[in-house]
N, C-alpha and C positions, 0 to 999 in steps of 0.2 A: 409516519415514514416519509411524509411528502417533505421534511426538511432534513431529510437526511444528505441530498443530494449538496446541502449548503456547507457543510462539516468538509472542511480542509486540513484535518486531521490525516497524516498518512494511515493508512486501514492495510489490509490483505487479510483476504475472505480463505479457507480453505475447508474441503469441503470431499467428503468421498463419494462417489456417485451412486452405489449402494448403502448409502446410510439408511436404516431401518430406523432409527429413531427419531431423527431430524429429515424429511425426502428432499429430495433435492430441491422439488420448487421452491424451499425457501433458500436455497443458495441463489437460485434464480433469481430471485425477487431480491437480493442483497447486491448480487452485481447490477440491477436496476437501479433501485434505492442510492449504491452508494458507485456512483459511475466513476469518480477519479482511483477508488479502489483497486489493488492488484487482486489478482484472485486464481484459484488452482481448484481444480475440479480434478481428484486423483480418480484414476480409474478402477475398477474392480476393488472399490475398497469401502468400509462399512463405519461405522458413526467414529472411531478413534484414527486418522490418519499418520499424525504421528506415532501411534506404537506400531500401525499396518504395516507403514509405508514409512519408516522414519528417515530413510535418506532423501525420498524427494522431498518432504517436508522439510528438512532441516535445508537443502539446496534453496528452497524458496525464499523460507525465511532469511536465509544468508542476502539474496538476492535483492529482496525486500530492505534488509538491513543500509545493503551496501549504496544503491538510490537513496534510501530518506539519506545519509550520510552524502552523497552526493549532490542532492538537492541543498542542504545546509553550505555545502562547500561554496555552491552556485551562489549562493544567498551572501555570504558573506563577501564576496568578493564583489558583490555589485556593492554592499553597502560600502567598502572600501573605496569602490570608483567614485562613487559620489561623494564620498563626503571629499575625495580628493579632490574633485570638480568644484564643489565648495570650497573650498582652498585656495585653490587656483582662481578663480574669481576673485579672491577676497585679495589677494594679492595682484592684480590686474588693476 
């Protein structure tokens, strides 16, 4: 678990705070472990959040969705700047 924290993988932990089968400490120990993670700790709700609770679950995930999608947008548009900047140099 000590390289988990290296993994630049977008993640999102989600987790019910009465889970009987999984207890919460190990959601705890996940948003530890994987600290750039998104993560949802649903309340009043037991080891399946999605079927409990499926609208805040499926709000997250959208939410979730829609950052890595936005991160990607971010990303490419700097590689665009530069490589324009390369360009521009080269023509200079």
């Amino acid at each position: 678990s000590h390289r988990y924290s290296t993994l630049q993988y977008p993640t999102l932990i989600i987790w019910g705070d009465r889970d009987w089968l999984v207890p919460v400490k190990h959601y705890e120990k996940f948003i530890k472990d994987f600290p750039h993670a998104q993560h949802l700790l649903v309340a009043n709700c037991g080891h399946i959040p999605q079927e409990e609770f499926p609208q805040e679950v499926l709000n997250a995930v959208l939410t979730f969705l829609q950052s890595i999608n936005q991160e990607k947008v971010e990303e490419r548009r700097r590689e665009i700047e530069n490589k324009r900047e390369e360009l521009q140099a080269l023509l200079n």
